[in-house]
N, CA and C atoms as a LAMMPS dump frame, in Angstrom:
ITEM: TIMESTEP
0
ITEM: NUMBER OF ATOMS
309
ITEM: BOX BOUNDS ff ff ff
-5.0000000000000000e+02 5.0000000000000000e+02
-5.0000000000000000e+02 5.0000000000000000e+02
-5.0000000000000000e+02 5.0000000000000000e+02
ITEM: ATOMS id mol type element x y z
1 1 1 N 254.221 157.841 -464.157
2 1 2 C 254.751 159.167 -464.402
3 1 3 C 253.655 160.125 -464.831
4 2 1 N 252.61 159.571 -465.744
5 2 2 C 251.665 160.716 -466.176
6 2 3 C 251.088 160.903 -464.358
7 3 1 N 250.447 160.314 -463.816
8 3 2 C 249.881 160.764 -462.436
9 3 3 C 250.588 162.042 -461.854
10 4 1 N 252.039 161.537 -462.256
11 4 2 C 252.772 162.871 -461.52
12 4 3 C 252.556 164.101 -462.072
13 5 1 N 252.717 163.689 -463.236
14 5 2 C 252.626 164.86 -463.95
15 5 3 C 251.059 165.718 -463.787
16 6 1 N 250.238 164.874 -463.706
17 6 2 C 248.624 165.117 -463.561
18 6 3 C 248.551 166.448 -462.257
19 7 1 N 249.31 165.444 -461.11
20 7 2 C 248.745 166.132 -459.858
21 7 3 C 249.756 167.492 -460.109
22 8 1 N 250.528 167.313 -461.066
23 8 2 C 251.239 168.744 -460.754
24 8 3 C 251.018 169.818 -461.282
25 9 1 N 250.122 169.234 -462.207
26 9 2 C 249.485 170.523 -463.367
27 9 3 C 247.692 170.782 -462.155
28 10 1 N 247.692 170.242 -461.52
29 10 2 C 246.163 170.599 -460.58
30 10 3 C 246.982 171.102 -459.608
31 11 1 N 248.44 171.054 -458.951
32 11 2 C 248.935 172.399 -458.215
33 11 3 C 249.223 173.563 -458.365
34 12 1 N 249.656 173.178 -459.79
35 12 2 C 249.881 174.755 -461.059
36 12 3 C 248.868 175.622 -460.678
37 13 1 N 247.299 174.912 -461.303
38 13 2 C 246.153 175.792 -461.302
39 13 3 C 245.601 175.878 -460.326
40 14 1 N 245.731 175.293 -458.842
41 14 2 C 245.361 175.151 -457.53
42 14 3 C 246.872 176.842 -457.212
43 15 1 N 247.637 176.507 -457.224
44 15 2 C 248.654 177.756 -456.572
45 15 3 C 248.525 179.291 -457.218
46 16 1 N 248.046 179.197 -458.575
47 16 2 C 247.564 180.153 -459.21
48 16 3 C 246.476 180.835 -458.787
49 17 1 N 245.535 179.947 -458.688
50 17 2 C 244.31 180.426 -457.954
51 17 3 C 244.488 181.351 -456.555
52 18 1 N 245.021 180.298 -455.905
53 18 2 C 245.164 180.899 -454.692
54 18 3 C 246.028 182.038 -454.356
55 19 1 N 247.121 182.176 -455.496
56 19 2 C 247.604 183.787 -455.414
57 19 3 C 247.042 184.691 -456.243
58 20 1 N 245.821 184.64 -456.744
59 20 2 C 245.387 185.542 -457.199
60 20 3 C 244.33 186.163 -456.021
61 21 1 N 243.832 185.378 -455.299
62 21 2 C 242.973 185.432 -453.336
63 21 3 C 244.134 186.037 -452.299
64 22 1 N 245.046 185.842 -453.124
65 22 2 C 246.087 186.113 -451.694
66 22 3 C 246.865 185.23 -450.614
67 23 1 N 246.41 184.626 -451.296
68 23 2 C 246.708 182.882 -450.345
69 23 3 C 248.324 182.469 -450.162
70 24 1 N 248.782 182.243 -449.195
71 24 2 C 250.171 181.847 -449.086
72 24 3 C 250.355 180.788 -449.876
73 25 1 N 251.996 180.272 -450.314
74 25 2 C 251.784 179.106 -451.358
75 25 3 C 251.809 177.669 -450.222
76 26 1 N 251.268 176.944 -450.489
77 26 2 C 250.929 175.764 -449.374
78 26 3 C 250.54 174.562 -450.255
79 27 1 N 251.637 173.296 -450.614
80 27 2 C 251.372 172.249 -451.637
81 27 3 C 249.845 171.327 -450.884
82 28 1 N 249.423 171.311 -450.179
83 28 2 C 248.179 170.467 -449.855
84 28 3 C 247.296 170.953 -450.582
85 29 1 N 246.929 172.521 -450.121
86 29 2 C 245.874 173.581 -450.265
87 29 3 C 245.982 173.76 -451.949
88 30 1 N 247.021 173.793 -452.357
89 30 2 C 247.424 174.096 -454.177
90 30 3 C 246.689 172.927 -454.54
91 31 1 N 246.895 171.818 -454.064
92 31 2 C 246.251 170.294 -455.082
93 31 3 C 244.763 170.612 -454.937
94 32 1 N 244.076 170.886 -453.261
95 32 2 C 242.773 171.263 -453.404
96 32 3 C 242.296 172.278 -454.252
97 33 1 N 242.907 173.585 -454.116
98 33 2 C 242.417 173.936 -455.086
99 33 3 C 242.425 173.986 -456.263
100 34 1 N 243.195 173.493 -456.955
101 34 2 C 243.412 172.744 -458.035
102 34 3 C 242.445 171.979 -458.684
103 35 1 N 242.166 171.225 -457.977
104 35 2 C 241.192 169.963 -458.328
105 35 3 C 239.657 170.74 -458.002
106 36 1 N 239.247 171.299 -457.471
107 36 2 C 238.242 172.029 -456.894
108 36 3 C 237.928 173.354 -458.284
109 37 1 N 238.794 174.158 -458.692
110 37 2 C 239.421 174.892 -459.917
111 37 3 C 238.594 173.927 -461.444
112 38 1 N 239.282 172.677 -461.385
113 38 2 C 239.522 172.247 -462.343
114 38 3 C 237.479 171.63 -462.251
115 39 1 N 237.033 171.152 -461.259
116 39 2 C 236.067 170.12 -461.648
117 39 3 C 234.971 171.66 -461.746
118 40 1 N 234.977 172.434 -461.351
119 40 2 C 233.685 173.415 -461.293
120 40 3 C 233.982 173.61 -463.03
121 41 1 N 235.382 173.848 -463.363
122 41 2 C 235.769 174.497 -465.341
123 41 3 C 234.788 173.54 -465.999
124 42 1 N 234.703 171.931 -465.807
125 42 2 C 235.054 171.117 -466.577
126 42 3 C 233.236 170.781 -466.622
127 43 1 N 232.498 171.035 -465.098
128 43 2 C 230.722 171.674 -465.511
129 43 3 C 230.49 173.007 -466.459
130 44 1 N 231.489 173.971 -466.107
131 44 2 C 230.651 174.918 -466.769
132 44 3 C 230.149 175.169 -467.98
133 45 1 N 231.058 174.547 -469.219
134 45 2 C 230.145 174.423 -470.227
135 45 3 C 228.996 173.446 -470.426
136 46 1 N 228.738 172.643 -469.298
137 46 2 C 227.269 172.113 -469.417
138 46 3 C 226.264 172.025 -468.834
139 47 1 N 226.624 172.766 -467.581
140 47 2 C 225.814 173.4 -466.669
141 47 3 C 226.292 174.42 -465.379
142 48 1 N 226.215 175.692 -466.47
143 48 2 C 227.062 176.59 -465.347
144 48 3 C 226.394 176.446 -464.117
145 49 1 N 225.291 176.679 -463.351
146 49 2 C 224.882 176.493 -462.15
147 49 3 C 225.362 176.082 -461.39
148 50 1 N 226.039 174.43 -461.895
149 50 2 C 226.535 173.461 -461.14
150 50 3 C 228.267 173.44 -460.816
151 51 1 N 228.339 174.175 -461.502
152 51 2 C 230.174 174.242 -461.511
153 51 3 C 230 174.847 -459.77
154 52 1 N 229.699 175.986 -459.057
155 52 2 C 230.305 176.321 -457.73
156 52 3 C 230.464 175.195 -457.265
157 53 1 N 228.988 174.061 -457.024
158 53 2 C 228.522 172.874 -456.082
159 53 3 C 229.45 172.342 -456.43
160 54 1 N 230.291 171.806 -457.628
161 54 2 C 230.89 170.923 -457.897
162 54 3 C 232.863 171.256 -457.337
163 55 1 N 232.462 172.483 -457.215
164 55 2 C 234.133 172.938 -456.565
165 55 3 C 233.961 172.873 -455.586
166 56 1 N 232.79 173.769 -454.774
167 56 2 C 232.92 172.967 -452.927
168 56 3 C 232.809 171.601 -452.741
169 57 1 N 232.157 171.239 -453.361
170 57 2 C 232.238 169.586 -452.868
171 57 3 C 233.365 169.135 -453.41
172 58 1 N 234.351 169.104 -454.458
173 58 2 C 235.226 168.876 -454.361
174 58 3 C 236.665 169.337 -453.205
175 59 1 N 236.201 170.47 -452.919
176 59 2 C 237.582 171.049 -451.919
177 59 3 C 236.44 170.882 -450.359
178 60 1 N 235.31 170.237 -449.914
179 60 2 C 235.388 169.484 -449.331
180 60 3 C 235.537 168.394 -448.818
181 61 1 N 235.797 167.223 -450.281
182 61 2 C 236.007 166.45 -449.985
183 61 3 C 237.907 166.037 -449.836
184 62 1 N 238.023 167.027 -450.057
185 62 2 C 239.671 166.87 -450.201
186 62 3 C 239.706 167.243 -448.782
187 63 1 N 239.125 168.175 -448.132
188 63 2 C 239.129 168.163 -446.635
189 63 3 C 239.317 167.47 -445.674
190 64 1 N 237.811 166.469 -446.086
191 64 2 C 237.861 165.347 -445.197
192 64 3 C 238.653 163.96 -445.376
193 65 1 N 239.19 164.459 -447.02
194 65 2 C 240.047 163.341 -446.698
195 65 3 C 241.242 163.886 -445.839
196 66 1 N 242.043 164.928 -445.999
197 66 2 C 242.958 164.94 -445.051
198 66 3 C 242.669 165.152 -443.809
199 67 1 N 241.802 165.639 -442.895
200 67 2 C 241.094 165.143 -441.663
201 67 3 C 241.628 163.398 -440.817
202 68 1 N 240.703 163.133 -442.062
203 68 2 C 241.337 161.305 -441.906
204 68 3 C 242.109 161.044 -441.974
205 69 1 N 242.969 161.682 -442.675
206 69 2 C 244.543 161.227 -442.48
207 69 3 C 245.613 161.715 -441.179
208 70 1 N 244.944 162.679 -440.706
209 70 2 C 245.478 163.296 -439.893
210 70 3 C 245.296 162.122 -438.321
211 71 1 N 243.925 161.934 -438.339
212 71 2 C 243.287 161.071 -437.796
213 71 3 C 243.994 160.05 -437.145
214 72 1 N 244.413 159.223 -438.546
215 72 2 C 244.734 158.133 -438.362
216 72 3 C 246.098 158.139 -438.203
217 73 1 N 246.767 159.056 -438.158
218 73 2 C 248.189 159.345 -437.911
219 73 3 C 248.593 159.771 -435.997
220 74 1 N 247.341 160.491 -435.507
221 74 2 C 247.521 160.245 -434.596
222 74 3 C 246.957 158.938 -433.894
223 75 1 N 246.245 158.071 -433.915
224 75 2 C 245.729 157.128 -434.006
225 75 3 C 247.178 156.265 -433.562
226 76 1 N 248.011 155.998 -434.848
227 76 2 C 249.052 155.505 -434.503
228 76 3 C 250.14 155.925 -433.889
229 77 1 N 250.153 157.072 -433.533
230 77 2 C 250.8 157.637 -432.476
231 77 3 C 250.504 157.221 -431.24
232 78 1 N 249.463 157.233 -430.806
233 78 2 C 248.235 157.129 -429.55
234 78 3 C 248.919 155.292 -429.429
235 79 1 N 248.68 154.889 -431.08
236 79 2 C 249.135 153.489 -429.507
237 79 3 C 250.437 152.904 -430.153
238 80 1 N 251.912 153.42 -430.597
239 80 2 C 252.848 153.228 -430.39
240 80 3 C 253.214 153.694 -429.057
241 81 1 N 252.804 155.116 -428.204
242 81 2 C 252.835 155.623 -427.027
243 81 3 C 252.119 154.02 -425.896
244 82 1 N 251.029 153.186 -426.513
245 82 2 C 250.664 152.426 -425.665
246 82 3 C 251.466 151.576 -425.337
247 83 1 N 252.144 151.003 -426.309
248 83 2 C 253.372 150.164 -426.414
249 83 3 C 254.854 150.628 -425.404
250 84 1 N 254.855 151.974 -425.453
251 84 2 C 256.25 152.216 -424.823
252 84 3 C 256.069 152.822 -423.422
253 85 1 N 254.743 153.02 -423.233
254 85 2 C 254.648 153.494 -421.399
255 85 3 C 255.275 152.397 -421.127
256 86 1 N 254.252 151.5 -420.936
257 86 2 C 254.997 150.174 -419.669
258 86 3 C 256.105 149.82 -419.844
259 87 1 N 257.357 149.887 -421.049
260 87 2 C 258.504 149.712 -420.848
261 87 3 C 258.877 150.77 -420.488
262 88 1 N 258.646 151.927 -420.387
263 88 2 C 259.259 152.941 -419.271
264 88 3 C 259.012 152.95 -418.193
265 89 1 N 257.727 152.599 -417.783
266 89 2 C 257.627 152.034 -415.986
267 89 3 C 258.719 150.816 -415.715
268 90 1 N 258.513 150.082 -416.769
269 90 2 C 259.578 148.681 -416.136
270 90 3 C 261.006 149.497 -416.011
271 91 1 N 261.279 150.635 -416.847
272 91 2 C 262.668 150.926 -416.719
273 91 3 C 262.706 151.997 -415.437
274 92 1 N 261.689 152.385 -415.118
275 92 2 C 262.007 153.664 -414.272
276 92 3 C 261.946 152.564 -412.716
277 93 1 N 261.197 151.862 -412.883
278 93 2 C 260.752 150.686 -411.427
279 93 3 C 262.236 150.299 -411.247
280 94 1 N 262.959 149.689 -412.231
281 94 2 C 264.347 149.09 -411.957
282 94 3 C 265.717 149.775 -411.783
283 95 1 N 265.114 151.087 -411.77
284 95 2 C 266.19 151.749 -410.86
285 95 3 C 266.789 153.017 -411.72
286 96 1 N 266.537 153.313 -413.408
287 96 2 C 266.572 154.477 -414.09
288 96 3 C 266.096 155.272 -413.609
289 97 1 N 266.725 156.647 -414.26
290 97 2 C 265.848 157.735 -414.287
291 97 3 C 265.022 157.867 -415.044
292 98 1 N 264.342 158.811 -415.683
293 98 2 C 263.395 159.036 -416.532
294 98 3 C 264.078 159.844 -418.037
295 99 1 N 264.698 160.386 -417.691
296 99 2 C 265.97 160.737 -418.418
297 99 3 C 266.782 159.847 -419.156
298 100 1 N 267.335 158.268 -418.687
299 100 2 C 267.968 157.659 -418.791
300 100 3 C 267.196 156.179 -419.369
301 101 1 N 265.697 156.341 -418.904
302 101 2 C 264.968 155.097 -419.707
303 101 3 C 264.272 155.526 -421.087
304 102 1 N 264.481 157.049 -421.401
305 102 2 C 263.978 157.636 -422.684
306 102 3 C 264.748 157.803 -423.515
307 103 1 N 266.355 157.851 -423.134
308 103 2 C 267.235 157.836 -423.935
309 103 3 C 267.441 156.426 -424.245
């Protein structure tokens, strides 16, 4: 339960942020910036310099993780589709329609 609570207080300050930019409200983009928000705060009292580096690289790495996820989602799309062509050739060969072997 605290986790939940965690990621929801880094959407708080991730959705805040972003309507103060103008930003539509969008729960992915709120956690990035959120977390991106939060790690540049949490340098600046010990090395302001480093706080920007530490927010882009954080809201790039939140990037690429959803990239990868995206990835791998079509990934498994790509070959559940491998799996169900050839039973639609076997159904369309045996005398279905195409209509009628997708339903």
């Amino acid at each position: 339960m605290r986790l939940h609570a965690a990621l929801a207080g880094v959407s708080l300050v991730g959705r805040a942020a972003r309507r103060l930019v103008g930003g539509p409200p969008s729960p992915p983009l709120d956690r990035r910036a959120g977390a991106a928000v939060l790690a540049g705060a949490a340098l600046l009292p010990f090395v302001a310099r480093l706080a920007p580096l530490a927010a882009a690289a954080v809201w790039a790495l939140g990037a690429a993780r959803q990239r990868r996820q995206r990835s791998a989602e079509r990934a498994g799309l790509v070959g559940e589709l491998a799996e169900a062509l050839p039973l639609l050739q076997l159904a369309v060969a045996g005398g279905l329609t195409v209509r009628a072997a997708v339903a």
